[in-house]
gemmi code that builds the backbone of each chain (N, CA, C; Angstrom):
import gemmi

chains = {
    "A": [
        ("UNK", (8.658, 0.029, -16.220), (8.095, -0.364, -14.943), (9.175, -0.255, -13.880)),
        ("UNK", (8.772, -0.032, -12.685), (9.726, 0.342, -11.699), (9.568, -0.895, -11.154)),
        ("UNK", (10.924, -0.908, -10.638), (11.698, -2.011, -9.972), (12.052, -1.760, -8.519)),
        ("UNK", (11.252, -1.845, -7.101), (11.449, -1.444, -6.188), (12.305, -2.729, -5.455)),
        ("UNK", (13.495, -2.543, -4.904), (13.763, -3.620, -3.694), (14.261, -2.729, -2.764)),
        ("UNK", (14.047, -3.626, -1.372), (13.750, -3.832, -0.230), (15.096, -4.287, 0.515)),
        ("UNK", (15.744, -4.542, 1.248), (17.101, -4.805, 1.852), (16.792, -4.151, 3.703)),
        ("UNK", (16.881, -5.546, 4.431), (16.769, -6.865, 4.510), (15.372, -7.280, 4.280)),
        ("UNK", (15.278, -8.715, 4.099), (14.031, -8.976, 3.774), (13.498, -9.211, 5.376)),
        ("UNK", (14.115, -9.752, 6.497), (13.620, -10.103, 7.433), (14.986, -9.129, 8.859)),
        ("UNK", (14.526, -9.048, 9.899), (15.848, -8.450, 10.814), (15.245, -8.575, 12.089)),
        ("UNK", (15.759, -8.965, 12.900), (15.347, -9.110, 14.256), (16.315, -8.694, 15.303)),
        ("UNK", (16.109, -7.907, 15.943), (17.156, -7.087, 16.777), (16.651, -6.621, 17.980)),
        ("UNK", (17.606, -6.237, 18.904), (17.010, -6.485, 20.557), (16.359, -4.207, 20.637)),
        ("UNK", (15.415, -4.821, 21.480), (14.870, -3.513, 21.966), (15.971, -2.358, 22.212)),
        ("UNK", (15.938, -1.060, 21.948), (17.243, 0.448, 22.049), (18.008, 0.245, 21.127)),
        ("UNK", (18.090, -0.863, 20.039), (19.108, -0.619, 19.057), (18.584, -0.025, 17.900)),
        ("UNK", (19.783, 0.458, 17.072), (18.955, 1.796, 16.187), (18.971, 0.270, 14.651)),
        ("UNK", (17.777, 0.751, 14.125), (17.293, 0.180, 12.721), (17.517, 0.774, 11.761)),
        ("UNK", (17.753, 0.325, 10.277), (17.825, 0.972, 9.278), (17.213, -0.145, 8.500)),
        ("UNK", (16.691, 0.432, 7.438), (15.829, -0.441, 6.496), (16.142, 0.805, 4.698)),
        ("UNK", (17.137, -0.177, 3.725), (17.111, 0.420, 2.900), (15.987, 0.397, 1.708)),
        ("UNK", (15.906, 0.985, 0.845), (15.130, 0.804, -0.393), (15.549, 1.259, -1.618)),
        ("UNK", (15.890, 0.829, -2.596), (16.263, 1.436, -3.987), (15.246, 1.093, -4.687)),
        ("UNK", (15.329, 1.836, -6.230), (14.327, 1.642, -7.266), (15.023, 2.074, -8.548)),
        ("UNK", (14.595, 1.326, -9.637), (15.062, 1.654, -10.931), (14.985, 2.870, -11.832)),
        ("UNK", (13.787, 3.732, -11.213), (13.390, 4.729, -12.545), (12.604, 5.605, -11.709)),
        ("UNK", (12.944, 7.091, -12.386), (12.714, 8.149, -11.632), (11.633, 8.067, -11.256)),
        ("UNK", (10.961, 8.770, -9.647), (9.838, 8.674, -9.346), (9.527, 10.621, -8.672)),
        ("UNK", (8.353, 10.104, -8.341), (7.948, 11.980, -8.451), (7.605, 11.434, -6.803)),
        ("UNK", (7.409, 10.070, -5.798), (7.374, 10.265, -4.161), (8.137, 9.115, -4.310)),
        ("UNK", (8.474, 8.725, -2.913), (8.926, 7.666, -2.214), (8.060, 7.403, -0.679)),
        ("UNK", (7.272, 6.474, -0.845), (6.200, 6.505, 0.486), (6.728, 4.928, 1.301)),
        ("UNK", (6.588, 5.475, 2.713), (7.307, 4.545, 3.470), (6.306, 4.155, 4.281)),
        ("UNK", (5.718, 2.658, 4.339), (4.368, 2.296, 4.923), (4.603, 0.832, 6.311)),
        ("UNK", (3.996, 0.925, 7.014), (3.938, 0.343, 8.119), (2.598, -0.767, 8.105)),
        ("UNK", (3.038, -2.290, 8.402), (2.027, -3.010, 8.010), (2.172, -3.964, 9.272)),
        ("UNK", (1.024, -4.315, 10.603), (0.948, -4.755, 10.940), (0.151, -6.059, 11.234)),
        ("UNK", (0.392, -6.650, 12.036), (-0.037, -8.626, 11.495), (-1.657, -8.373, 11.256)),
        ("UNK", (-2.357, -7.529, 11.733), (-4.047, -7.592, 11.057), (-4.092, -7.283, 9.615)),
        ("UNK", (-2.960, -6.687, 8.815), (-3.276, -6.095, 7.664), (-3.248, -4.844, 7.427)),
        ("UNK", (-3.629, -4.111, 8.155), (-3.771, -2.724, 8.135), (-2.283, -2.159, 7.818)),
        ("UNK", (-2.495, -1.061, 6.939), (-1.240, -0.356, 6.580), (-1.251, 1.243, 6.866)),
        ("UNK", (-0.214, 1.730, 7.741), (-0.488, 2.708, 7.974), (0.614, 3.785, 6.919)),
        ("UNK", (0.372, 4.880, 6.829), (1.465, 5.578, 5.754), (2.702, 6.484, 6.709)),
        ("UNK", (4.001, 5.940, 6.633), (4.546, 6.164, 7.937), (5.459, 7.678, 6.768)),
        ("UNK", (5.678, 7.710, 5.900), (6.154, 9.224, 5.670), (6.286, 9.036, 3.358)),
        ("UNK", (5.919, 10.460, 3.416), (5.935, 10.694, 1.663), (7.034, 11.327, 1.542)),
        ("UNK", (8.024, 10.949, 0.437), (8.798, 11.825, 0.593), (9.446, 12.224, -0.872)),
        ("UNK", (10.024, 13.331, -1.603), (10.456, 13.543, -2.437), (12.159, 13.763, -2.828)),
        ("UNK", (12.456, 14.602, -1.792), (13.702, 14.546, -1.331), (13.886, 14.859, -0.213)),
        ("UNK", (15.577, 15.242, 0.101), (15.765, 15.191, 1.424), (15.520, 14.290, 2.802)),
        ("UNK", (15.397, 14.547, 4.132), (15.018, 14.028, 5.072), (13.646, 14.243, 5.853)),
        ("UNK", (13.008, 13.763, 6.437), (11.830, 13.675, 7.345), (11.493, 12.756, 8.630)),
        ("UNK", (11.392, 13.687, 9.437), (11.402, 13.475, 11.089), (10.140, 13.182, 11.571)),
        ("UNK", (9.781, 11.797, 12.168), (8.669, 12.048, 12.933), (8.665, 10.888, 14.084)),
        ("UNK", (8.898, 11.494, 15.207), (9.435, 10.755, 16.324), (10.521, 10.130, 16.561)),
        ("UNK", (10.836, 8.949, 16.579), (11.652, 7.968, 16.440), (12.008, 7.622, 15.124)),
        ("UNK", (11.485, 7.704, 13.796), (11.197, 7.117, 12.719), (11.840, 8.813, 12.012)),
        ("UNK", (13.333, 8.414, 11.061), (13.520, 9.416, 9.868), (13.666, 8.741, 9.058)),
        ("UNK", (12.959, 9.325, 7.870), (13.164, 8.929, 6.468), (13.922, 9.421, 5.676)),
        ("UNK", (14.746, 9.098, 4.593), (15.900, 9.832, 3.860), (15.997, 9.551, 2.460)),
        ("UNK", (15.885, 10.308, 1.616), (16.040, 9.426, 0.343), (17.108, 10.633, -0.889)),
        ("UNK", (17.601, 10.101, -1.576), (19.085, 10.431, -2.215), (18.095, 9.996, -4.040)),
        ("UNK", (17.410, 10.949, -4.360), (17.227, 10.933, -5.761), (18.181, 10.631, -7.134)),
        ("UNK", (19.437, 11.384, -6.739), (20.232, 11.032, -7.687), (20.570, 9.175, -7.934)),
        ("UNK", (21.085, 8.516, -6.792), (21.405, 7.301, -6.256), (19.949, 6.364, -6.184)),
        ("UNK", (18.895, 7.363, -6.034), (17.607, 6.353, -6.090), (17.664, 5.229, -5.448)),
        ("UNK", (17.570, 6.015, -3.870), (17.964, 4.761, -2.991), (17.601, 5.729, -1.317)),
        ("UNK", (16.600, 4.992, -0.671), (16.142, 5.814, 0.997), (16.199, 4.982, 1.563)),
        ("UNK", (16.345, 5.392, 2.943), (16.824, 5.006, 4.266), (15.334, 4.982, 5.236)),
        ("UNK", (15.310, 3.938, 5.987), (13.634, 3.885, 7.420), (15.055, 3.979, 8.319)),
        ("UNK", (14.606, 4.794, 9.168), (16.171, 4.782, 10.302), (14.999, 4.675, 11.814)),
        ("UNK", (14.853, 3.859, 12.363), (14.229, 3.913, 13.687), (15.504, 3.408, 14.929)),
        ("UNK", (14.955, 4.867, 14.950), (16.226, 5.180, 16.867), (15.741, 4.358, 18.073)),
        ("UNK", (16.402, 4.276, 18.977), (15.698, 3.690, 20.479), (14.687, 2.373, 19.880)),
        ("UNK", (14.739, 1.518, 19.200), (13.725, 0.595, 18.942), (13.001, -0.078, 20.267)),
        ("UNK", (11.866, -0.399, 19.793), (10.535, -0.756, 20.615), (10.126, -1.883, 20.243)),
        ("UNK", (9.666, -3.188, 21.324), (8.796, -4.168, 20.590), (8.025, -3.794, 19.325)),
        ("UNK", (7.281, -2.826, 20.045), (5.751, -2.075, 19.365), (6.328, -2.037, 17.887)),
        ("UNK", (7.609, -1.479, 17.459), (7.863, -1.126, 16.129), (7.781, -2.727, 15.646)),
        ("UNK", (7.712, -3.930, 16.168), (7.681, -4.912, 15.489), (6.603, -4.975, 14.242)),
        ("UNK", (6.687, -5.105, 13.001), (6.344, -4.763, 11.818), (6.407, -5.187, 10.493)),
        ("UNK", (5.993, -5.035, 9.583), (6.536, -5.316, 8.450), (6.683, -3.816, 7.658)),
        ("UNK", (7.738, -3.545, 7.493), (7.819, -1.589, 6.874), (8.258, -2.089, 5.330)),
        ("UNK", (7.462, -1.160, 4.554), (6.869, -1.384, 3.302), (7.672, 0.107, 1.888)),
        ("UNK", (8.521, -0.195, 1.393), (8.694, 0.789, 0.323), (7.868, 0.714, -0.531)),
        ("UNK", (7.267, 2.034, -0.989), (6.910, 2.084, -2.434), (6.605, 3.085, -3.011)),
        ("UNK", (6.682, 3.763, -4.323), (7.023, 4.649, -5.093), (6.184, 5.057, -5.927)),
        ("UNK", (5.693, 6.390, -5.713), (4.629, 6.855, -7.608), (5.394, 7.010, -8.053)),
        ("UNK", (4.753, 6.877, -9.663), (5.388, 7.270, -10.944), (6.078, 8.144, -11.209)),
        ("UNK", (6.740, 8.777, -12.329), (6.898, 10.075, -12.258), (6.236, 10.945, -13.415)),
        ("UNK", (5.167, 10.138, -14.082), (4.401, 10.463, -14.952), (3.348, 12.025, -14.911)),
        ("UNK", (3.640, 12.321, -13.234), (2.714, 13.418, -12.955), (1.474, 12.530, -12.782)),
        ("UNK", (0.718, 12.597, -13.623), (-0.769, 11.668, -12.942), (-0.277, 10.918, -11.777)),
        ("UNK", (-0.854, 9.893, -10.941), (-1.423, 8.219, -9.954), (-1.409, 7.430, -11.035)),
        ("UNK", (-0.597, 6.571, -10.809), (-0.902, 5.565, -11.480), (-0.600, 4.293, -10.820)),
        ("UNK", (-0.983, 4.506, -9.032), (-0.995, 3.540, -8.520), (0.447, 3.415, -7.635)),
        ("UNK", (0.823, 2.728, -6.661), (1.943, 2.724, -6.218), (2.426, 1.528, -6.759)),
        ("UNK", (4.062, 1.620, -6.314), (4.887, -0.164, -6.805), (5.614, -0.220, -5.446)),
        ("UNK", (5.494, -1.246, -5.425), (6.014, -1.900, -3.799), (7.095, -2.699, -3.660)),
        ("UNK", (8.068, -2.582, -2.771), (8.729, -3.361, -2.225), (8.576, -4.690, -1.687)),
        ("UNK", (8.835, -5.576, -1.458), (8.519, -6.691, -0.784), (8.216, -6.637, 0.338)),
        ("UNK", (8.978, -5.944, 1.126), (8.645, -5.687, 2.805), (9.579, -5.965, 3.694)),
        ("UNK", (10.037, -5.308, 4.905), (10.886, -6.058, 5.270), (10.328, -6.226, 6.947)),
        ("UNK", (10.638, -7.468, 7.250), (10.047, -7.884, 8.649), (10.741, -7.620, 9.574)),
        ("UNK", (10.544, -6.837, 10.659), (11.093, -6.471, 11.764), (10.283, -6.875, 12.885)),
        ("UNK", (11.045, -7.760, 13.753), (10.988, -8.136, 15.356), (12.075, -7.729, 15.861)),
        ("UNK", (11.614, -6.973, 16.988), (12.086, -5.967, 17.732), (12.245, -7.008, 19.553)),
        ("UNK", (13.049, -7.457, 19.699), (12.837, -8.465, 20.987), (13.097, -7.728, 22.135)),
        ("UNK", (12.652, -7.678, 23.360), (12.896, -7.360, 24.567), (13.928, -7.022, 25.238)),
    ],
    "B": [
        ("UNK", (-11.496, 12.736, 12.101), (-12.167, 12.593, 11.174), (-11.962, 11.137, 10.789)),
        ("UNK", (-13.495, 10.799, 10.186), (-12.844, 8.934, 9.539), (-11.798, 8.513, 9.120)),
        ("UNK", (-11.130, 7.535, 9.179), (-10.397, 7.036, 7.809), (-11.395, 6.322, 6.818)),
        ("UNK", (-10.418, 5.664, 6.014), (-10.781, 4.839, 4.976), (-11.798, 3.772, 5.365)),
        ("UNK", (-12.397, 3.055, 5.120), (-13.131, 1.970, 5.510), (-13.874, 1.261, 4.739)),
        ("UNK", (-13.346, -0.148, 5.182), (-13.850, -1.059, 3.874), (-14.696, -2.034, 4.441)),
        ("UNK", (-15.573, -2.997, 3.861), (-16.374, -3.639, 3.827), (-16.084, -4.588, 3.038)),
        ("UNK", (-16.970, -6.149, 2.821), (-17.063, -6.692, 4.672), (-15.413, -6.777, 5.467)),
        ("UNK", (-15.266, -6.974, 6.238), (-13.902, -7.726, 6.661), (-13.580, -8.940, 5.956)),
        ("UNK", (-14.584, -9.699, 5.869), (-13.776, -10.697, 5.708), (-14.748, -11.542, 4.537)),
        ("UNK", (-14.747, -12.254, 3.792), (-15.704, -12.863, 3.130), (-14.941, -13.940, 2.047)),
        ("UNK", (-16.205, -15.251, 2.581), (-15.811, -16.445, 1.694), (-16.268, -16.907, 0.697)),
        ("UNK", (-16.151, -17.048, -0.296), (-16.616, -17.147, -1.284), (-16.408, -18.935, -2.066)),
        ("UNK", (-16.497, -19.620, -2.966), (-16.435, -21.092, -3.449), (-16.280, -19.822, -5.329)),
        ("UNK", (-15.192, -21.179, -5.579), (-14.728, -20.888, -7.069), (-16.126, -20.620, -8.310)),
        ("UNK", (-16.024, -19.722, -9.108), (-16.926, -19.398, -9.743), (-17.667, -18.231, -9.448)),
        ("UNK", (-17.631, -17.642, -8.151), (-19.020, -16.911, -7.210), (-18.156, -15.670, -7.717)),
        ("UNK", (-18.958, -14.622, -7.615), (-18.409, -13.295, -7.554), (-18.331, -12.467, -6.041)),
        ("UNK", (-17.560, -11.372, -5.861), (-17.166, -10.851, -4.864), (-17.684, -9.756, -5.139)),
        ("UNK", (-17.839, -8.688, -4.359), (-18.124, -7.452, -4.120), (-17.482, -7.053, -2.844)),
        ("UNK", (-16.501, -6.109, -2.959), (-16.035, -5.719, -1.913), (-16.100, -3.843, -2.073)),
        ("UNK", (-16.177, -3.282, -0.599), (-16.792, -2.068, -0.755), (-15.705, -0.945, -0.104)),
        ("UNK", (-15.561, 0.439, -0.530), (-14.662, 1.167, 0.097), (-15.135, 2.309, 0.018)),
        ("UNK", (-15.153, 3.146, 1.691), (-15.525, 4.390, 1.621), (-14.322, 5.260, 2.165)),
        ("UNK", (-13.432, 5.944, 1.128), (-12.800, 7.508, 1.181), (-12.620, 8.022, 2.530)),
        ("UNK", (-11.946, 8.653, 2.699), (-11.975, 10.071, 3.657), (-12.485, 11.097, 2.972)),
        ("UNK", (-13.356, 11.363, 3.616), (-14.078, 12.728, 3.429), (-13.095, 13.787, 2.618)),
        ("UNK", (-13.387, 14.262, 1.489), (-12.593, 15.425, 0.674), (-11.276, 14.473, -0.438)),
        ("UNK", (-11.552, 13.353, 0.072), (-10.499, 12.599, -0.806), (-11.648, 12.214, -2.399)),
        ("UNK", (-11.056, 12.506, -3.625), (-11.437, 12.215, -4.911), (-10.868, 10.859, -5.450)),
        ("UNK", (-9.600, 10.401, -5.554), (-8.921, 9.411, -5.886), (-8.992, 7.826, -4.582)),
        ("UNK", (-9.720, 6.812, -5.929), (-9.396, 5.800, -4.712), (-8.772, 4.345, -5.282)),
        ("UNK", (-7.909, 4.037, -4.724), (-6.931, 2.781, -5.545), (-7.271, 1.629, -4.750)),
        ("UNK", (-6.952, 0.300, -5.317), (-7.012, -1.245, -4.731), (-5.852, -1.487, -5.159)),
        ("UNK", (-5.856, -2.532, -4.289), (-4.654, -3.263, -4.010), (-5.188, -4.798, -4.156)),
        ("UNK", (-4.204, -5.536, -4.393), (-4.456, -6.841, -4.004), (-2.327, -7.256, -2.961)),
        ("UNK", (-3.091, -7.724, -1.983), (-1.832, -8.567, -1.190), (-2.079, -10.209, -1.173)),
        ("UNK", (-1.659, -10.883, -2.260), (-1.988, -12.015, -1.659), (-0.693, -12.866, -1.289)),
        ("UNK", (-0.709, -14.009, -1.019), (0.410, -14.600, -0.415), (1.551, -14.822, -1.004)),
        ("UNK", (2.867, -14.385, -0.816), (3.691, -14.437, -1.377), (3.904, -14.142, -2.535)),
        ("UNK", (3.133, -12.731, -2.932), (2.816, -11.983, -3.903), (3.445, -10.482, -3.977)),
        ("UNK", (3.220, -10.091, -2.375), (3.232, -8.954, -2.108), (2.078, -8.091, -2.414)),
        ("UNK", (2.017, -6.423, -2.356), (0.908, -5.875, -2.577), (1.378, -5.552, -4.406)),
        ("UNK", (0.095, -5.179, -5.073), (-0.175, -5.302, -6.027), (-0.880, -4.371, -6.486)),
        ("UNK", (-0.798, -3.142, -7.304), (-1.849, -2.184, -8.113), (-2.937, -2.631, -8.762)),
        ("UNK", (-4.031, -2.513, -8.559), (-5.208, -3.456, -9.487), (-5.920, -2.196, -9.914)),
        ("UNK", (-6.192, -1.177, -9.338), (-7.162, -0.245, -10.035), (-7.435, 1.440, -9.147)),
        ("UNK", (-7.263, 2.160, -10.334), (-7.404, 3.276, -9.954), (-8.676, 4.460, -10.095)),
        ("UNK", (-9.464, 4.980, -9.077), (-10.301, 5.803, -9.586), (-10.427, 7.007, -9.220)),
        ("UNK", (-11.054, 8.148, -10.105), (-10.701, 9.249, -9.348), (-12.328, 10.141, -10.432)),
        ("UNK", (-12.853, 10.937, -9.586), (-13.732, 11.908, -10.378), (-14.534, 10.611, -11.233)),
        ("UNK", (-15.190, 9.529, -10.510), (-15.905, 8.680, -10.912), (-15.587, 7.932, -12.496)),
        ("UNK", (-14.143, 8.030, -12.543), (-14.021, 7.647, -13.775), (-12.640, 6.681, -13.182)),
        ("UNK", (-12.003, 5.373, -14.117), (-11.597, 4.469, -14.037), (-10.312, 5.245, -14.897)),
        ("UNK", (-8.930, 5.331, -14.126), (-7.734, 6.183, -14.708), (-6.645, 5.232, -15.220)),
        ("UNK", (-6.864, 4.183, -14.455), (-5.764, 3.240, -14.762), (-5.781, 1.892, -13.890)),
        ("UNK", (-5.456, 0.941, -14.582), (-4.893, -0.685, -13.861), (-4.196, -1.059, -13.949)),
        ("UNK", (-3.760, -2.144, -13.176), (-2.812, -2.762, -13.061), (-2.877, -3.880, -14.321)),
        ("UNK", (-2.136, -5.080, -13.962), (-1.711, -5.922, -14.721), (-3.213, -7.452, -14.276)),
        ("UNK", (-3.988, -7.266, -14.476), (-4.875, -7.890, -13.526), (-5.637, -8.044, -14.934)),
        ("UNK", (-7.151, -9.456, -14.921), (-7.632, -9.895, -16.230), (-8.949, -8.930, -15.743)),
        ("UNK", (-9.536, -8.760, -16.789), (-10.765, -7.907, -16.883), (-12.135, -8.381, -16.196)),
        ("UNK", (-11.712, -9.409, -15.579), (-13.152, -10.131, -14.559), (-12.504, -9.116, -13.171)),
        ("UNK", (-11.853, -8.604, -12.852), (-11.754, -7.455, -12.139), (-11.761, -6.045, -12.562)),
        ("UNK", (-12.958, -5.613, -12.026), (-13.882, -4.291, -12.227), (-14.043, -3.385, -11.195)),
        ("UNK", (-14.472, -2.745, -11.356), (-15.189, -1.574, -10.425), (-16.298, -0.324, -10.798)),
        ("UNK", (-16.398, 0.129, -9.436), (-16.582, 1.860, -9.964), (-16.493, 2.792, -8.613)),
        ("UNK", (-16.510, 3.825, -8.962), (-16.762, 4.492, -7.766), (-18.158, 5.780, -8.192)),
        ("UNK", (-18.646, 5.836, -7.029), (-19.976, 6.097, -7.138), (-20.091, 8.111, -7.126)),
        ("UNK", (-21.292, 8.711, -7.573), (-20.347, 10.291, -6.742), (-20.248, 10.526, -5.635)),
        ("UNK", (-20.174, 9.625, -4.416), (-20.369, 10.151, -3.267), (-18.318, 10.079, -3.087)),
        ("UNK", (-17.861, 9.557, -4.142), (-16.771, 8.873, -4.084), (-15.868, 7.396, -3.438)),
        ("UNK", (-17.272, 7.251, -2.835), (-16.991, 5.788, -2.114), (-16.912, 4.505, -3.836)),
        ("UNK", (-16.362, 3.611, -3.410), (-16.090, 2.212, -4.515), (-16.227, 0.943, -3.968)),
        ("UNK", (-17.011, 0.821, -4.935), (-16.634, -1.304, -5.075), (-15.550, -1.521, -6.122)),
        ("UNK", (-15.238, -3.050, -5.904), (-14.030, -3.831, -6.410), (-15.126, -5.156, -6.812)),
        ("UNK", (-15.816, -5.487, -8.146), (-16.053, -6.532, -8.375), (-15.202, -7.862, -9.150)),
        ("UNK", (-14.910, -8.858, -8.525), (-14.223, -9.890, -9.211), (-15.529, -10.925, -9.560)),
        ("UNK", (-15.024, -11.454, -10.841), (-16.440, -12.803, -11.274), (-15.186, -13.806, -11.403)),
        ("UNK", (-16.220, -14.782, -11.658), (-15.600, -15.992, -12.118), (-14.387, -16.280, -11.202)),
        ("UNK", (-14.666, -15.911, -9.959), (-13.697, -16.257, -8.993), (-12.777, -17.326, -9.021)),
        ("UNK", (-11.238, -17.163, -8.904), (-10.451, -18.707, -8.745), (-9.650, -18.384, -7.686)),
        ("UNK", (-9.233, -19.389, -6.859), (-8.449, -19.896, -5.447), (-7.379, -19.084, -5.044)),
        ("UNK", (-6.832, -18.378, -7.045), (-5.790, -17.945, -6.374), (-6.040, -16.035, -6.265)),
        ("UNK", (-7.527, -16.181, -6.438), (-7.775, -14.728, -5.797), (-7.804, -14.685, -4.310)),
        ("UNK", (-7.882, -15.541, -3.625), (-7.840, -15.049, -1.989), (-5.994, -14.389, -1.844)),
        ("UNK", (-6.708, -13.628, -1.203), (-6.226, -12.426, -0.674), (-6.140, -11.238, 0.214)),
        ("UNK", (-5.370, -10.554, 0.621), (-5.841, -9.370, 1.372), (-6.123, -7.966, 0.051)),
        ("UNK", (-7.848, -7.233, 0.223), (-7.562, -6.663, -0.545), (-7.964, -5.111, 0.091)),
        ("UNK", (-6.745, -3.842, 0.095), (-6.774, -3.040, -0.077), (-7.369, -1.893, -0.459)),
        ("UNK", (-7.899, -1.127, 0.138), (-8.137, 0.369, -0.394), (-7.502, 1.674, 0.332)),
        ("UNK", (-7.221, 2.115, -0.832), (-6.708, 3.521, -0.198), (-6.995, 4.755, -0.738)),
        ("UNK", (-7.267, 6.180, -0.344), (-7.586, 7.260, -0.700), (-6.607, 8.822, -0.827)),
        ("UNK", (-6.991, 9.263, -1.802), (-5.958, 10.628, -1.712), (-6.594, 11.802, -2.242)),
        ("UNK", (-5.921, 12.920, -1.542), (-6.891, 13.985, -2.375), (-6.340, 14.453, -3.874)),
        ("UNK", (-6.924, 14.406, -4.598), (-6.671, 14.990, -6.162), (-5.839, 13.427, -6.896)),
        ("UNK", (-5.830, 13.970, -7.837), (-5.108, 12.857, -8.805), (-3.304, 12.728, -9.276)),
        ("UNK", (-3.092, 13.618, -8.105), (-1.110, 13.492, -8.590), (-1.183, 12.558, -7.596)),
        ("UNK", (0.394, 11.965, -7.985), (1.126, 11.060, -8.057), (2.131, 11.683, -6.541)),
        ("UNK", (1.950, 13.108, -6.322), (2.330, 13.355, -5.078), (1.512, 13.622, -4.005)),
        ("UNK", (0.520, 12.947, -3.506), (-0.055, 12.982, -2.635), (-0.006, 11.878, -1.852)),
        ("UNK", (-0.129, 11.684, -0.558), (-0.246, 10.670, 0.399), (-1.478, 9.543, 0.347)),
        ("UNK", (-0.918, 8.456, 0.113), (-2.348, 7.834, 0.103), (-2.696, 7.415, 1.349)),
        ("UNK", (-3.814, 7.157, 1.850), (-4.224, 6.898, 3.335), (-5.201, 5.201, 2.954)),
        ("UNK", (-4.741, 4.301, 3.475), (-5.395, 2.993, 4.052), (-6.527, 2.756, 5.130)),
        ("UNK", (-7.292, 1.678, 4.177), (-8.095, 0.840, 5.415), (-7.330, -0.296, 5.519)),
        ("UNK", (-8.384, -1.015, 6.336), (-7.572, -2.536, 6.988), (-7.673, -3.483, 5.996)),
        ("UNK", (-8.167, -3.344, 4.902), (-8.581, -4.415, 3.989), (-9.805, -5.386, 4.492)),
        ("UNK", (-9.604, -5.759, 3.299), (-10.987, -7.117, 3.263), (-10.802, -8.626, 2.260)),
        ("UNK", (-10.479, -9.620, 3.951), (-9.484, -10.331, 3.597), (-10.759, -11.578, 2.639)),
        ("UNK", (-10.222, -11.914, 1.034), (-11.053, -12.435, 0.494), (-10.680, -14.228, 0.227)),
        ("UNK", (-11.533, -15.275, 0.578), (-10.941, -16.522, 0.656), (-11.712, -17.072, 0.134)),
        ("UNK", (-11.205, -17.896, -1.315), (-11.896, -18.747, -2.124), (-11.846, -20.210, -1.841)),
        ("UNK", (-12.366, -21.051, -1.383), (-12.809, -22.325, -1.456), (-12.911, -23.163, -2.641)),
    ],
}
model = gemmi.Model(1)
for chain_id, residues in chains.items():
    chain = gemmi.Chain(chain_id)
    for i, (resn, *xyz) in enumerate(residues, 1):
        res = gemmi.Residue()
        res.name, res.seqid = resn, gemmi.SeqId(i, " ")
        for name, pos in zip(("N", "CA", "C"), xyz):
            atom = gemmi.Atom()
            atom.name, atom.element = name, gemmi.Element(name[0])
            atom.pos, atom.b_iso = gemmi.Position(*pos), 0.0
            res.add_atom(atom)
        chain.add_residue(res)
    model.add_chain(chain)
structure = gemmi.Structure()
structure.add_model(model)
structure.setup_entities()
């Protein structure tokens, strides 16, 4: 069973400063999916990734397979990014067998 | 195009009662998973379906069920409901059955036992 953690669990930091949010995991995985959860519940899927890096806006994702360990890097921060950003990992079984999750880590983004 | 979308939002239920909670796919998506988030739990794998057949679960007791229908839309039935099933519960959709595909979310359907 995979062992996902999360680092910090909580971070609060002033608006234009750059964020990083790490994630490691115990046992090889075939994605690394980086999810965005705001206070209604709703989770949005903020990037899939296997290796390497991925760009989308403000928000790169990075993850180091060997080390089994990715990076949420948000540039210029925004209230708006205030959040809870979510690691979690398929198997590497080839089939779904469901994702495993991180705890989450809470970001307030202050003015 | 739609997203995911679940049914009801929100629903209360008293210990013992059963739940039915409902989830309809994105269009062209085959695979559809639940979640359970409940408090200080985190989110949670409860069940996987794909091509109307049941692929895999989580760690969850067998009074949590399902199916998904061929239109590919699913219910999530729980019986014998207890307190510490309230929760936020999850659905999400993907196309095909690897383990590398993106899964896409609804808002959930937040479930509260009495």
């Amino acid at each position: 069973k995979n062992e996902v953690e999360q680092s910090p669990q909580n971070l609060t930091a002033q608006e234009g400063e750059f964020i990083t949010i790490n994630c490691s995991y115990s046992v090889g995985i075939s994605a690394l999916h980086w999810l965005q959860q705001h206070p209604g519940g709703g989770i949005v899927s903020l990037f899939m990734l296997s290796s390497g890096k991925k760009k989308h806006g403000r928000l790169i994702a990075t993850i180091n397979i060997q080390e089994k360990h990715s990076s949420l890097h948000i540039t210029a921060s925004h209230p708006r990014d205030s959040a809870v950003y979510i690691c979690a990992v398929s198997g590497s079984g080839g089939g779904a067998d469901g994702l495993t999750f991180g705890k989450g880590t809470h970001l307030i983004i202050q003015p | 195009e739609a997203g995911v979308t679940q049914s009801p939002t929100h629903l209360i239920k008293t210990r013992g009662q059963q739940a039915t909670l409902r989830c309809s796919p994105i269009s062209g998506h085959t695979s559809v998973y639940w979640y359970q988030q409940a408090l200080g739990l985190g989110l949670q794998f409860l069940l996987w379906y794909d091509e109307g057949e049941e692929r895999n679960r989580g760690n969850f007791p067998p009074r949590f069920s399902g199916r998904q229908f061929p239109n590919y839309s699913s219910e999530l039935n729980v019986n014998a409901l207890e307190l510490e099933d309230s929760a936020l519960y999850l659905c999400a959709s993907s196309w095909g059955d690897r383990s590398n595909q993106p899964q896409h979310f609804g808002d959930g359907t937040r479930l509260s036992i009495l």
